[in-house]
LUMPAKE-534526 format. One line per 10 residues: number of its first residue (from 1); their letters; for each residue y, x, z of C-alpha. Coordinates in Angstrom, 2 decimals, m for minus. Last residue first. Layout:
N
NUM	A	Y:X:Z; ...
***
This chain:
371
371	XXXXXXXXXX	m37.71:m28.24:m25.62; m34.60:m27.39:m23.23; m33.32:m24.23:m23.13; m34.01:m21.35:m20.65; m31.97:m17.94:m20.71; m34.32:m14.79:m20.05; m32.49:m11.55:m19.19; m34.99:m8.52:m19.12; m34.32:m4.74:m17.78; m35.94:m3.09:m21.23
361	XXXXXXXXXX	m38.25:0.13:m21.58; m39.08:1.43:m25.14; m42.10:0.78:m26.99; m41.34:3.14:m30.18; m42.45:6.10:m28.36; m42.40:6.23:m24.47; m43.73:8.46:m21.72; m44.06:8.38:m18.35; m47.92:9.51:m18.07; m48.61:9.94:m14.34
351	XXXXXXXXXX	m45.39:8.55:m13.28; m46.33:5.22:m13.58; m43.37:3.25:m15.88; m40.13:2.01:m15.36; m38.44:m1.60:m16.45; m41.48:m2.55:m18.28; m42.37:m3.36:m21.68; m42.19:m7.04:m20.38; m45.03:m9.23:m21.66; m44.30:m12.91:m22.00
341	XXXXXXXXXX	m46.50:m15.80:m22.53; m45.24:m19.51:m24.07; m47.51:m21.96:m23.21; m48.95:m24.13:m25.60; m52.22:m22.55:m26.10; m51.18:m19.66:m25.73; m47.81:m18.54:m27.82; m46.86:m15.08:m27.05; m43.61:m12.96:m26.58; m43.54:m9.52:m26.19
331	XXXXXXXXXX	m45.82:m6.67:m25.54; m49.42:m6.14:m24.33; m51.35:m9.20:m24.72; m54.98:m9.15:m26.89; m57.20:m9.99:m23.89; m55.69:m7.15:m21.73; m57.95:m4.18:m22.41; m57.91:m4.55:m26.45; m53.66:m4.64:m26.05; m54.15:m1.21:m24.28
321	XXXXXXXXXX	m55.72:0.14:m27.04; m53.34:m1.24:m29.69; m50.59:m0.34:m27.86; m51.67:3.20:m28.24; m50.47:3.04:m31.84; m46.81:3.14:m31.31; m46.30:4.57:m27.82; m46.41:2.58:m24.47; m48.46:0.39:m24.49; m45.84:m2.06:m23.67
311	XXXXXXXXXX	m45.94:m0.88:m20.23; m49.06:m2.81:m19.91; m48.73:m4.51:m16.89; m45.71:m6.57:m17.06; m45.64:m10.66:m16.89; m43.71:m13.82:m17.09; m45.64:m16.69:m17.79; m44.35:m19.95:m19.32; m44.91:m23.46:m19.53; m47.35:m23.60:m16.79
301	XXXXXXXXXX	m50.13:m26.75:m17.10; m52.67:m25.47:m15.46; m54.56:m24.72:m18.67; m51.88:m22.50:m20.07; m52.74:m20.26:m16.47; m56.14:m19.89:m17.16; m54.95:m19.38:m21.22; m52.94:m16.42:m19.50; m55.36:m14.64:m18.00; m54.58:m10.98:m19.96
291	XXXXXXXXXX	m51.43:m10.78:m18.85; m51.32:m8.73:m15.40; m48.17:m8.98:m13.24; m48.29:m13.00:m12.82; m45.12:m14.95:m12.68; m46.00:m18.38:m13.24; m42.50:m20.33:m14.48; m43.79:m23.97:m13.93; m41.85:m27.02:m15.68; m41.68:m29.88:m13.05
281	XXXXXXXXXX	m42.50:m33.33:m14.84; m46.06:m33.07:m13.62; m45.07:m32.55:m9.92; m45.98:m29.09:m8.13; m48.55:m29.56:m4.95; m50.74:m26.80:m6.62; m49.08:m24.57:m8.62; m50.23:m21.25:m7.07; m53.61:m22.96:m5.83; m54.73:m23.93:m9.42
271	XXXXXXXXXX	m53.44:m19.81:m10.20; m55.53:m18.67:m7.85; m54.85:m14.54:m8.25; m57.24:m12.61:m5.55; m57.21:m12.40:m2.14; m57.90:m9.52:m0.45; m61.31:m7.87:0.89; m60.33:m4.87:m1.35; m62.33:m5.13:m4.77; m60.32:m8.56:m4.87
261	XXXXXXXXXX	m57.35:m7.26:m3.82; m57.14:m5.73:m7.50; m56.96:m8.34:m9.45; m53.82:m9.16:m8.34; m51.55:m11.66:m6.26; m49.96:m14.91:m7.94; m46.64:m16.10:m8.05; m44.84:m19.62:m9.13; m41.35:m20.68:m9.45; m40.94:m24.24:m10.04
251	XXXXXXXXXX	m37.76:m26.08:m11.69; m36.60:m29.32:m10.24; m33.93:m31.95:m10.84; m31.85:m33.31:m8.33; m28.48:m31.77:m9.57; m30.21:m28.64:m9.19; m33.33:m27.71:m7.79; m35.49:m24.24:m6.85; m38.81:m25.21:m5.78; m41.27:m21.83:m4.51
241	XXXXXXXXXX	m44.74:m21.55:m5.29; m47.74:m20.05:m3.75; m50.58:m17.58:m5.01; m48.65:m15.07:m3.06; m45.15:m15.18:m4.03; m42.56:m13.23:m1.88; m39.12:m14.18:m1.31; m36.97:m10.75:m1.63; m34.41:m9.95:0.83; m35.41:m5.86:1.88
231	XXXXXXXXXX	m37.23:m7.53:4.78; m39.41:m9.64:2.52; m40.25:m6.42:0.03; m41.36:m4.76:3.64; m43.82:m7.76:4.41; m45.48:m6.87:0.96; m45.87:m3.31:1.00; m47.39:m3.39:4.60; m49.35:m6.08:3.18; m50.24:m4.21:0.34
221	XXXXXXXXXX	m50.75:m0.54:2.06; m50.71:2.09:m0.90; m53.52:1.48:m3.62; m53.06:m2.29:m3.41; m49.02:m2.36:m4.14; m50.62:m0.34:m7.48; m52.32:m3.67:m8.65; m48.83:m5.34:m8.91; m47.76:m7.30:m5.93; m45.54:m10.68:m6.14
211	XXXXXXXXXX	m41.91:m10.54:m6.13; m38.89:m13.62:m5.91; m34.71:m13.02:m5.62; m32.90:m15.74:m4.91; m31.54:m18.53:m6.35; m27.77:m17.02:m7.33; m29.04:m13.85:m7.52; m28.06:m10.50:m5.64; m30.42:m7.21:m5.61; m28.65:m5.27:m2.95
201	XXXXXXXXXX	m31.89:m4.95:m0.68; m33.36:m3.51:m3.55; m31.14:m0.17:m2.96; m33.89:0.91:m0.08; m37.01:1.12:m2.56; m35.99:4.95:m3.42; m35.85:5.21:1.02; m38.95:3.78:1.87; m40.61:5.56:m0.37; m42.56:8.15:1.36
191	XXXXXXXXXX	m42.88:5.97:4.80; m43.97:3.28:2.81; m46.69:4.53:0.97; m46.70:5.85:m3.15; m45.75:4.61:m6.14; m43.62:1.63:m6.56; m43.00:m1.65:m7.63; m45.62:m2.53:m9.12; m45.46:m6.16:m9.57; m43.65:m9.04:m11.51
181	XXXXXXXXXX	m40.16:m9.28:m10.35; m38.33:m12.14:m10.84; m34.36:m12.51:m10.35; m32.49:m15.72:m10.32; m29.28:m17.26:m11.16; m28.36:m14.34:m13.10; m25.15:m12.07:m13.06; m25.45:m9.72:m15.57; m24.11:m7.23:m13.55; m26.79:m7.49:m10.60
171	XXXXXXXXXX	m28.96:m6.38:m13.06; m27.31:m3.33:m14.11; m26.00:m2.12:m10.53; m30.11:m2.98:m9.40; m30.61:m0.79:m11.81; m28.61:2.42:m11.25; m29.47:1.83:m7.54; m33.18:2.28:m8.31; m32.36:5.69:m10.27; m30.33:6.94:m7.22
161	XXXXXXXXXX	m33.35:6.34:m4.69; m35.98:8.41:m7.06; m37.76:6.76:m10.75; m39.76:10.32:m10.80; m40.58:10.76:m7.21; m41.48:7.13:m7.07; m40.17:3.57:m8.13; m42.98:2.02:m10.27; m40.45:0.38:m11.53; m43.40:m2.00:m13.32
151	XXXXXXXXXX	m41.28:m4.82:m13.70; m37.87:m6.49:m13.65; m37.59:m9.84:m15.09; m33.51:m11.41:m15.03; m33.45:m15.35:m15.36; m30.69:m17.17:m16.45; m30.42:m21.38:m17.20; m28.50:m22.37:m20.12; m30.09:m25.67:m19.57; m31.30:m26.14:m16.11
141	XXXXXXXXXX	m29.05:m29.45:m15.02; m30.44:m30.95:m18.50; m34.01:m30.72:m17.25; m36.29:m28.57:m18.98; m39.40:m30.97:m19.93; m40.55:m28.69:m22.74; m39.62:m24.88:m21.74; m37.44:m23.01:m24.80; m37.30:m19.34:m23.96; m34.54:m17.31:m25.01
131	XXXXXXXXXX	m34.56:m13.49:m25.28; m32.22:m10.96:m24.21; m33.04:m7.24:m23.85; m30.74:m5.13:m21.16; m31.29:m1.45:m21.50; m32.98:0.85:m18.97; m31.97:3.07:m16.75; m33.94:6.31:m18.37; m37.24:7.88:m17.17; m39.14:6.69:m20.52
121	XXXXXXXXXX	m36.81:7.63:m23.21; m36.07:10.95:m21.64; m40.47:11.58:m21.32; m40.31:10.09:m25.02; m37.78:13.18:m26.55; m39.10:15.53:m24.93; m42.58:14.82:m26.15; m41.02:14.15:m29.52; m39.64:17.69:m29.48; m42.91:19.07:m28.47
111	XXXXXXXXXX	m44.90:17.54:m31.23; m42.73:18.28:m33.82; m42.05:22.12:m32.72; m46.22:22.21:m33.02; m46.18:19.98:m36.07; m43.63:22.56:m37.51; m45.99:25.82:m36.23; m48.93:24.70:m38.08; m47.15:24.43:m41.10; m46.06:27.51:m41.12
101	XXXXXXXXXX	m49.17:29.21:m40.62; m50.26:27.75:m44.05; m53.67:25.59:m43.56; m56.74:26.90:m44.89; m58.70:26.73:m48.28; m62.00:26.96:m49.33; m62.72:25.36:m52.86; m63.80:22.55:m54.48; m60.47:21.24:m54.99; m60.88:17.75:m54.20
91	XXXXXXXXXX	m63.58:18.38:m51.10; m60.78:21.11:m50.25; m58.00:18.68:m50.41; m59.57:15.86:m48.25; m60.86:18.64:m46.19; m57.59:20.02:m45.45; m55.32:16.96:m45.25; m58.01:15.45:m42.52; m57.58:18.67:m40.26; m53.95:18.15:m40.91
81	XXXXXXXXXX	m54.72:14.46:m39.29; m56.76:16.37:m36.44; m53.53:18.95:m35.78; m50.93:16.23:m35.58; m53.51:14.05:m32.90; m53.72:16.63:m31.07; m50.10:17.90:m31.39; m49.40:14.40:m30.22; m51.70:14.27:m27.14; m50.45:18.10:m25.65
71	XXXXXXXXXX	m46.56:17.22:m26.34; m47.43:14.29:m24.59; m48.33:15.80:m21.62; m45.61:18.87:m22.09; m43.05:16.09:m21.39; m45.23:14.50:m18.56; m44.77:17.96:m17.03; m41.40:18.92:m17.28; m40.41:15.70:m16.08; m42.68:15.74:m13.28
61	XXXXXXXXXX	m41.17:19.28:m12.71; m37.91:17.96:m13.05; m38.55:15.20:m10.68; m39.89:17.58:m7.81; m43.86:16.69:m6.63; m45.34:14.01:m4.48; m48.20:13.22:m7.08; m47.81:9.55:m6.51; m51.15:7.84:m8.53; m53.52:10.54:m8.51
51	XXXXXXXXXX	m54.30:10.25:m5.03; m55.95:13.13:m2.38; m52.62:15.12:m2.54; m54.04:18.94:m3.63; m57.40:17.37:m5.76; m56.17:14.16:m6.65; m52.72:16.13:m8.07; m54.68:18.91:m9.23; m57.14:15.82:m10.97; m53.81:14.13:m12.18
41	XXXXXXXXXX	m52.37:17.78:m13.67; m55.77:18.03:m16.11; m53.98:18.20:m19.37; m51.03:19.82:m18.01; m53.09:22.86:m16.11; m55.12:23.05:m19.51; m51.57:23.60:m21.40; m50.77:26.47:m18.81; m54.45:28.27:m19.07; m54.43:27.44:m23.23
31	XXXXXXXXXX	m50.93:28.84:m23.12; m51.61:31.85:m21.57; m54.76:32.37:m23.47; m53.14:32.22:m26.71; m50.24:34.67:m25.40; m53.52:37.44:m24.41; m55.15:37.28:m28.23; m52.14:38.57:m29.77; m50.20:36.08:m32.09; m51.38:34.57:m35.78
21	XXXXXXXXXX	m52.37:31.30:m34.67; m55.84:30.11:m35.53; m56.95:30.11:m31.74; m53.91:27.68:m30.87; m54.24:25.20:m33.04; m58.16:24.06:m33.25; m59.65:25.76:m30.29; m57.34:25.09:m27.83; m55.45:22.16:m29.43; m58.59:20.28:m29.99
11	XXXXXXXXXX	m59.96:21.50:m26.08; m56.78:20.06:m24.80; m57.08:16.61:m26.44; m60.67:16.12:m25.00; m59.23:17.01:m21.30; m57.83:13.85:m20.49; m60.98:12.79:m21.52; m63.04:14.54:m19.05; m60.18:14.10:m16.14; m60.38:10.19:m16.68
1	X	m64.48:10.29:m16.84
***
């Protein structure tokens, strides 16, 4: 069903920009063959690697080809809204008419420009965003207290060893007391990414660093995944909690696993179980990589969940389709029932569509006040 719809925007460039176009018959069937190879470059990948989720293939030509991805969805979506401009005018006019050529080839250069333009925005280091969270029953010792998020790396042939280092530089730079990180962490097994997820092990915080798994730890060895993340320094969070105190007050740390070791004989999140054995006048930080259960987690009694996920939805106007498949959550800062929610864009993004428009990436600092 993926490859079928992958394929939908394709056929409306095929047949609805392409075969207009005033060129010989034999350059419109190049670039339907090449632009059908992009459209459908996760089932070659399934197809030649067995996985669609780390095509092992060069980072420029990942680039190349996540940049002609998009290219291939907006000029869809450019040449269906002139299709709307047409009739709208025609019905007015009540007569035949037909787009100028030149037209058509603007929301072609359009489309391809903002295709190159998203893949750069999507495979950079990304920028530091600062928020402030107030949490009820802080205690004064915690005031002023820093938290980095990093999420979704998704480190892979496209986010390689020297683009991890870049950010662990960044967020080690701003110096935090600790550093969360709420899933997906990579693309592809351990002995093809062992060493992009090597400069982790400098990751310095104050408190330590914590990870649970994302659903993609799942699709390449989790507990392999998992007991590696411990070696590289990292305290891991599996529907457990750790206490971090200061000046004898307490602030919790929770984790939960995913969805996704569910369908695998796993354990799945338990938040209850995750917080269990925490005081009432502890404030919980739940970290849990998918958003969309966050009134489960409101009723526990956490004051604030840090999660990923979504990507931010990536481009303007998709978000609203991925917000639909995670209860309404896909970016920023929410207010459930009490608890306040938040939804990293992501600090990378899966490979298989890295591309961003108007939802850019973001390393995150989070400073706690007191409520």
């Amino acid at each position: 069903m993926f490859h079928l719809v992958a394929a939908l925007p394709w056929a409306v460039v095929a047949l609805r920009y392409l075969l207009p176009l005033t060129a010989p018959l034999w350059i419109k069937l190049v670039l339907a063959l090449v632009l059908l190879v992009v459209a459908e470059q996760h089932l070659i990948s399934r197809w030649v690697t067995g996985s669609i989720f780390s095509p092992e293939i060069p980072r420029p030509l990942s680039m190349v080809m996540n940049a002609l991805f998009g290219a291939l969805i907006l000029l869809a979506v450019f040449q269906l809204l002139m299709d709307l401009v047409m009739i709208i005018t025609m019905l007015f006019k009540q007569q035949r008419m037909a787009a100028p050529p030149m037209a058509r080839y603007l929301i072609g250069m359009a489309a391809l420009g903002l295709g190159i333009w998203g893949m750069q925005q999507a495979v950079r280091v990304p920028p530091v965003k600062d928020i402030e969270v107030t949490l009820p029953g802080l205690a004064p010792a915690f005031e002023g207290y820093q938290i980095v998020q990093l999420t979704d790396l998704h480190i892979s042939g496209l986010f390689p060893e020297a683009w991890t280092r870049a950010v662990v530089e960044r967020t080690n730079a701003l110096n935090a007391d600790a550093i969360l990180i709420t899933g997906d962490l990579m693309d592809g097994t351990l002995d093809n990414r062992r060493d992009d997820v090597a400069p982790l092990a400098g990751l310095r915080a104050s408190d330590g660093v914590f990870v649970i798994p994302g659903n993609h730890e799942y699709y390449f060895g989790y507990e392999a995944w998992m007991q590696h993340y411990v070696s590289l320094g990292m305290q891991r969070l599996s529907n457990s909690h750790a206490l971090i105190e200061r000046d004898g007050a307490k602030l919790a740390i929770a984790g939960v696993t995913d969805p996704a070791g569910n369908s695998r004989g796993l354990p799945g999140p338990d938040v209850a179980a995750a917080v269990a054995g925490v005081g009432d006048d502890v404030p919980i930080i739940l970290l849990d990589h998918q958003p969309k259960n966050a009134r489960a987690a409101a009723r526990e009694g956490v004051a604030l969940q840090l999660s990923g996920h979504t990507h931010g939805g990536m481009m303007v106007g998709m978000d609203r389709i991925v917000a639909r498949a995670n209860n309404g959550f896909v970016s920023g800062r929410y207010d459930v029932d009490g608890m306040t929610l938040y939804v990293s864009n992501g600090t990378a993004l899966w490979m298989g569509f890295a591309l961003r428009l108007g939802k850019p990436s973001e390393l995150t600092r989070i400073t706690l006040k007191r409520g």
